[in-house]
N, C-alpha and C positions, 0 to 999 in steps of 0.2 A: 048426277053421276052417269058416264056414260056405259053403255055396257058390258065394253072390249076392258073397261080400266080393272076389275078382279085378276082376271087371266094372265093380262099383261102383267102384273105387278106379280104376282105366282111363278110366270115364266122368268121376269130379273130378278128374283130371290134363286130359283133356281140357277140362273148363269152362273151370280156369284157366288153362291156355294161351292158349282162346280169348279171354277175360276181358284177359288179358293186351296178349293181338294188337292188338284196337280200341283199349284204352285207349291203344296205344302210337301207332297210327294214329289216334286223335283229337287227340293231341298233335302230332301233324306236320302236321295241317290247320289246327291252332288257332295253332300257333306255331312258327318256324324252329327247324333243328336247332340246337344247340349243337357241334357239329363240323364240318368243314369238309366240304361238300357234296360229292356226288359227282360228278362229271361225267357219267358214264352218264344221270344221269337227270336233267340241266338242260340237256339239250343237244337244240334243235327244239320245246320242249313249245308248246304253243299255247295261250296264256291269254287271258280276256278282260281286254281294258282295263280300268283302274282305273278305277273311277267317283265314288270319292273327291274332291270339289273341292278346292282348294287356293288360298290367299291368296299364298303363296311356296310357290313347286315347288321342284326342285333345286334346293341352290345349295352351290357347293363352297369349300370357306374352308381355311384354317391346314393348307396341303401341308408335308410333311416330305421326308425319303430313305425313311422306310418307313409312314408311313399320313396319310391326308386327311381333315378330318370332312366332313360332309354335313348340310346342313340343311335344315329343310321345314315349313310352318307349313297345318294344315289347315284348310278352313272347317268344317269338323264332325270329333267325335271320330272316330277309325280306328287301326286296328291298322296298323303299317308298319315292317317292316326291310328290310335294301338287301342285296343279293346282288352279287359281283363276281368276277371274274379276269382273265387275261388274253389270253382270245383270244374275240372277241366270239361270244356267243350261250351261253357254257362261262365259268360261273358254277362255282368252286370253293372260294368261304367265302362267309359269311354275317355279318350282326348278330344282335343279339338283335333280338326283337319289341320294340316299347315301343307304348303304349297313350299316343294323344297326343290332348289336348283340344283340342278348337275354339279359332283364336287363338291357340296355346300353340307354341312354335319343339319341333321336336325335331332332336336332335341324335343323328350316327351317326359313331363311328370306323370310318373303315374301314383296318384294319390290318395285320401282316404284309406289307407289302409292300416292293417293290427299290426303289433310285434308279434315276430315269431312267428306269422302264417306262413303256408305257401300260396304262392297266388299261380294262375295261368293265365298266359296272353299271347296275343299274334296281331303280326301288323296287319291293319286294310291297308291296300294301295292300287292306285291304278297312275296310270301317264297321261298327259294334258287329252289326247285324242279319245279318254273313253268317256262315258258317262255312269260306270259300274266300278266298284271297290269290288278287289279281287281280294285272297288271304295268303297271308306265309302262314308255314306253317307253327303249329301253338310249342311253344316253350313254357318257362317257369323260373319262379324263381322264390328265395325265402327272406323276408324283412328281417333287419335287428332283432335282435330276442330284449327280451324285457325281464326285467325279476333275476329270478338266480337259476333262470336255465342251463342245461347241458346243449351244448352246441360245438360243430368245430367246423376249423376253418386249415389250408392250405398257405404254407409256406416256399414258395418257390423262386430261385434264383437261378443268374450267372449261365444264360443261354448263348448270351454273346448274337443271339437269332440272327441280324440282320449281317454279321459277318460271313457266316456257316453260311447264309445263303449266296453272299458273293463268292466263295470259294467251292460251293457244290453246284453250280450251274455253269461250268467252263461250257457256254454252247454258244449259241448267240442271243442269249440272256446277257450272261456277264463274260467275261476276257474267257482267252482258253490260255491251255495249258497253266491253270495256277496253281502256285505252290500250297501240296495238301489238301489236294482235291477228296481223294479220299478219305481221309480223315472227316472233313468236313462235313461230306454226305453221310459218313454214318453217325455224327454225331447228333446229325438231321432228323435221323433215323430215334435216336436215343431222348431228343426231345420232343417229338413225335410220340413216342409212346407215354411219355411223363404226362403230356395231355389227357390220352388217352386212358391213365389210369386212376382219373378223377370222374371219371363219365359213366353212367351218369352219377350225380352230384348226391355225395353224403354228406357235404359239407355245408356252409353258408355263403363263402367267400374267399376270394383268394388275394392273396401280397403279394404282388413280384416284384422281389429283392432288385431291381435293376440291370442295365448292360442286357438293353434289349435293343432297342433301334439302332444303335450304335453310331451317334452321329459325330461324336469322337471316334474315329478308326482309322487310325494310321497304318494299318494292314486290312485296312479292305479294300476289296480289287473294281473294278470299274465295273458299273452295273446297271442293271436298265429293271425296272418296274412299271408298269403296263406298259410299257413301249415308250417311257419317258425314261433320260438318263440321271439316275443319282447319286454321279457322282462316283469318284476315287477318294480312296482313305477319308480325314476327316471333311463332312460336307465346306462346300464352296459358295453355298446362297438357300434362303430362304428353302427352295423350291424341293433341291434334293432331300434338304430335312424332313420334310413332309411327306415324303416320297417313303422314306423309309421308317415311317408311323405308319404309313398305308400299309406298308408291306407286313408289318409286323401285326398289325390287327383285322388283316386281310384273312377272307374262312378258310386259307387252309393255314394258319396258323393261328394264332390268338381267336381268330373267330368260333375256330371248333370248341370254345365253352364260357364265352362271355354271353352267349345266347340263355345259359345256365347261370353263371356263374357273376357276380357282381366285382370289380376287380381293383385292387387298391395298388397305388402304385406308389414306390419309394425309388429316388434319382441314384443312379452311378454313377460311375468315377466317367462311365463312357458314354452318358446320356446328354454331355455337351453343357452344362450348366455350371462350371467353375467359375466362384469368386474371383480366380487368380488368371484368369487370359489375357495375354498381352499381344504388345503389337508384332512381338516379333516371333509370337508362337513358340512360347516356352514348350516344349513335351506337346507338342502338335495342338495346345488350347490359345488357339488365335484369338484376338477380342472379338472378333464378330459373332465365333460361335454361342455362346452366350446367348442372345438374340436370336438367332437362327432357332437354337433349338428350343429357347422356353416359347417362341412364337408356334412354333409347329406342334410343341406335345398340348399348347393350352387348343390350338385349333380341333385337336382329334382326342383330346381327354379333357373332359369339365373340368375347372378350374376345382379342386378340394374344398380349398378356403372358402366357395361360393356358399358351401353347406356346412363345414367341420371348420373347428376354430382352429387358427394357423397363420401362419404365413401369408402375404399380398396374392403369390405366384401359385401355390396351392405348394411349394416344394415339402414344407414339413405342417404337420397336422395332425389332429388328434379324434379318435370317436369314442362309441361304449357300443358293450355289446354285453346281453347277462350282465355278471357279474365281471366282468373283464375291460380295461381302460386300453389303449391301442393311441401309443404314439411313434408318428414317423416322423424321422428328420432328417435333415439337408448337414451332411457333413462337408459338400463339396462347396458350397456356394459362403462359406465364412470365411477361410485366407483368404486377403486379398492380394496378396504375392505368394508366387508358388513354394508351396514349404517344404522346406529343407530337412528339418527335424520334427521331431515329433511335437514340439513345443509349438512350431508353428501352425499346429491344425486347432481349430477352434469354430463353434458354433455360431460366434457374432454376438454380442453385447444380448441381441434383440431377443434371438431365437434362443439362447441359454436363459434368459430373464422368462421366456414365453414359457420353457419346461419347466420349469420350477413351479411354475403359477398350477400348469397340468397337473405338477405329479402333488401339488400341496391340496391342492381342490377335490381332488378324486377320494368318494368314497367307496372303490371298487376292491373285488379282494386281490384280484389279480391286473397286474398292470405288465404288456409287454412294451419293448422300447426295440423300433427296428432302424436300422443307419447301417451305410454303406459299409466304414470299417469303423474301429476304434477311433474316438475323439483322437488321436494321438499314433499310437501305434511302432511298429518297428519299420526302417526303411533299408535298403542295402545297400551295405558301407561304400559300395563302388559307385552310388548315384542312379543307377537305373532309376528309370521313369516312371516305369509302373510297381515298383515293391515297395512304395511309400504304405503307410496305413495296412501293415501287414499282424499276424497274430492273434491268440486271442490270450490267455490267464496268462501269461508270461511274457507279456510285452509290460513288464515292470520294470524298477530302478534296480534290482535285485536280480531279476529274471529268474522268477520265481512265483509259482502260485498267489504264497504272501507276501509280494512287494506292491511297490503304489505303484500305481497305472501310469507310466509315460504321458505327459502332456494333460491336457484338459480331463481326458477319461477319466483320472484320477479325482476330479470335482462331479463329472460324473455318477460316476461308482460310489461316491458319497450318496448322492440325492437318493439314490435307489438305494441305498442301506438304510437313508433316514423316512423314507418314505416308503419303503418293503414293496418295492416292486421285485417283479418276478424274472425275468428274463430281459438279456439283452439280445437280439438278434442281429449279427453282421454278416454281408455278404464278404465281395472280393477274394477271398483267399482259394475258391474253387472244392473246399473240399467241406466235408461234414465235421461236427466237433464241439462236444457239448462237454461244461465242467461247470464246478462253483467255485467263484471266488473264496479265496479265506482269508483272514486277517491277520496282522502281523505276529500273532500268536498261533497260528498254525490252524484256526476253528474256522468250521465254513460261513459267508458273512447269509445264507441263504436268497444269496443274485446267484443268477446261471448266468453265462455267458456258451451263443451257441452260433459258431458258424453254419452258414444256412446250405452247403452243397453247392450241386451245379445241377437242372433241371436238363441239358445235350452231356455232350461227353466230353468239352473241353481241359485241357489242361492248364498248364501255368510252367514258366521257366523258373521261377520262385520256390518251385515246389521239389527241385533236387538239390540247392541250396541249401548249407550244411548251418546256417542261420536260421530259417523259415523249418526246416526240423526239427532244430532245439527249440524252440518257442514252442512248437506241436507237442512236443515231448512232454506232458504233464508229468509221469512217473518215471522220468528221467532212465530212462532204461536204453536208451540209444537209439529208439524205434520211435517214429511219429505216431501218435495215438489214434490218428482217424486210421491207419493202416491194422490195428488191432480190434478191429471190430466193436469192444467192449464200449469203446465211448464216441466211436466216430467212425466214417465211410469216408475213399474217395469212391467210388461211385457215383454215377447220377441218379438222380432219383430227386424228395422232396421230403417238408416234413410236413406230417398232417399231426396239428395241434388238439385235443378235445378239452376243453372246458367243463369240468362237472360240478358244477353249483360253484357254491364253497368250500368244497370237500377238497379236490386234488386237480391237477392238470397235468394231463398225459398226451406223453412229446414221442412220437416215433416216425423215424426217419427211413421212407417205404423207398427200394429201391425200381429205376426204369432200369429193363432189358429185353429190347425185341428179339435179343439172341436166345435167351432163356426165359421161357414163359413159366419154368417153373418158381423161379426164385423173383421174375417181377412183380411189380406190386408186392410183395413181402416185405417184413418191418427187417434194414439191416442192424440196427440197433434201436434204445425205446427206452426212455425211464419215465417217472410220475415223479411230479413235486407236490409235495402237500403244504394244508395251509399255516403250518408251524415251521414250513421252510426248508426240511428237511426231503431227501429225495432218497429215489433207488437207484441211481446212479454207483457205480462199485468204485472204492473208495479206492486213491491213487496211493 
């Protein structure tokens, strides 16, 4: 043996150790562990801010009972995984790293986790040039509840958002001089605060009723979003559509609480998805929109169906949460020619076969059911374009509390008598408006039906309409009943639902107003349904 070989063999054990060390430490700089962090050493660190811009920041989509994804779309490539657990600052799992291009959505399961906790998390990210994960800052958020929890959640519609913003930015954003500027900005202003008075978050989750990006808008004015044009009235190509999903889930609007808040989406009449578009643009629904818009909302919202049973497209779909069933559907994509009457509106073979299967299967005690308007509905006698699917308890054969429901609703309005679901929710009509069905014998059949408001301050031509009135008019008294406070608002505002076990469900409808901080956030009206069906609703 010679007698350099001890030392020498000492010193290459040592190299590769060392060798070893860094590479393992360049790996934990360059990219998250693959096992669940320590707590020791995520707990106080001090990072710098991420300096990463971002077109959409957080936004938290498709919650289960044990994992949420996360979404985030950058303005420049960057490295980014999400760190979470739950007790804030004490991060004890991780994602992987993904490497995500400019413009490009990424998407983060974040998994392993309970019902009903809340968890805390923050992005790591850094840009191709560094070799350090910087932090955004920690958010939060709460999984499905399990069991017969008390839990609630947010009802919000009919912002029209992407419109208000073509007509409150006469600058050189969008056109000047356009009609209803002001209006517009304040309505801006009114769903601005509807935001605002969810934050932070009491709730679980939030529904928005549709006619948000507005990619059907034949009154929206020429406009530019980050310095890209998207587009007059209804979109013209792929590009604008997308453009104004940006805009719409861009942080100063939808961003300010999907950071919180986990967000379910149900399509409008104006979210560009009609069965019925043709070539020659019946009511501004050209064929191509169709295509344009489920391409663009599937790029910037996870598909539903991916996680929740439903539909190819994710358009109608179903979850659980406690004891509570939650089904949304697609009333605009079953005409396949634009309907005329109310007979003509219908679900599709596939998607009425599909609720039935939902509402027979569920052992839940409370089942709500949310869609645009009535399977059916009333439309005005002059043809107008948009007062199709109008109404709610008195869009009957009778027009009348106790008549059959106009069209499909009417097969509707069965399943949920026979199957004791709770609530129907429909948007469209712009204003608040909650009642029980009764049945040909004058007794309540214990369904509600509840228009769901307007979250801005918009209104409706429908709504001085000496038709669209009477329909309103539950207690026949010549006054619309969302104008009597007792059962209904027009105001803006939202409704925040709570779930109490099995015991009851309590419905009140909080109203926005940046002008009066004393009466915002206040309940403008509020009843409870319990589990024999019966409610505190005042009797017509």
């Amino acid at each position: 043996r010679h007698p350099w070989s001890l030392p020498f063999a000492f010193l290459l054990i040592v190299i590769v150790l060392s060798s070893l060390y860094f590479a393992q430490a360049q790996v934990i700089i360059s990219s998250p562990p693959t096992t669940p962090l320590s707590p020791a050493t995520h707990v106080g660190q001090a990072l710098a801010d991420c300096s990463v811009v971002f077109i959409i920041e957080e936004t938290l989509a498709h919650p289960t009972k044990k994992n949420i994804t996360l979404t985030v779309m950058p303005a420049e490539t960057a490295d980014l995984y999400v760190e979470y657990g739950k007790d804030s600052g004490v991060y004890t799992s991780s994602t992987l790293s993904q490497r995500i291009s400019a413009g490009v959505q990424g998407r983060f399961l974040l998994d392993g986790l309970e019902p009903g906790k809340r968890y805390f998390y923050r992005l790591r990210c850094k840009n191709t040039a560094s070799s350090t994960y910087d932090a955004r800052p920690e958010y939060s958020f709460r999984t499905l509840r399990g069991g017969n929890a008390t839990f609630s959640f947010i009802v919000f519609a009919d912002s029209h958002l992407y419109a208000l913003y073509t007509r409150a930015n006469n600058d050189n954003v969008c056109g000047t001089n356009v009609s209803g500027f002001n209006t517009a900005k304040t309505s801006l202003l009114y769903f601005n605060q509807s935001l605002q008075n969810f934050l932070p978050p009491d709730v679980d989750f939030v529904l928005v009723g549709g006619d948000e990006a507005m990619t059907h808008c034949p009154t929206c004015s020429q406009c530019m979003v980050r310095g890209e044009d998207s587009g007059v009235g209804t979109v013209g190509s792929l590009r604008e559509a997308e453009l104004r999903y940006e805009l719409i889930l861009s942080p100063t609007y939808y961003g300010q609480v999907t950071k919180y808040l986990p967000v379910f989406y149900k399509l409008g009449n104006h979210d560009g998805e009609p069965g019925f578009s043709d070539a020659v643009g019946t009511c501004d629904n050209y064929d191509t929109l169709l295509n344009y818009s489920q391409q663009a909302r599937l790029r910037y919202v996870p598909n539903a169906s991916d996680v929740y049973p439903g539909g190819p497209s994710g358009s109608y779909y179903s979850f659980s949460s406690g004891n509570a069933q939650f089904i949304i559907l697609d009333v605009m994509n079953g005409p396949t020619q634009y309907p005329q009457q109310a007979s003509d509106w219908t679900l599709g073979p596939d998607q009425l076969a599909w609720l039935e299967t939902v509402l027979t299967s569920t052992k839940k005690q409370w089942t709500f059911i949310f869609a645009e308007h009535l399977v059916g509905g009333l439309s005005d006698p002059a043809g107008h374009c948009y007062y199709y699917g109008r109404g709610g308890l008195k869009a009957t054969d009778n027009g009348e509390l106790n008549g059959t429901f106009l069209g499909e609703q009417a097969r509707l309005d069965d399943l949920m008598n026979t199957y004791n679901a709770t609530v129907f929710f429909s948007s469209h009509d712009h204003v608040a408006l909650a009642g029980e069905k009764r049945d040909a014998t004058g007794q309540g059949e214990g369904v509600y039906y509840v228009t769901s408001g307007k979250s801005s301050n918009i209104g409706g031509a429908w709504l001085s309409q000496s038709w669209f009135v009477d329909t309103m008019d539950y207690d026949n008294n010549g006054i619309a009943d969302y104008l009597e406070g007792r059962w209904g608002s027009d105001h803006s505002g939202f409704f925040k639902v709570t779930v109490q076990g099995s015991e009851q469900v309590d419905v009140a409808y909080l109203g926005s107003d940046y002008q009066n901080m004393t009466n915002n956030g206040q309940p403008l009206f509020s009843f409870t349904v319990y589990a024999n069906g019966s409610s505190t609703l005042p009797p017509f």
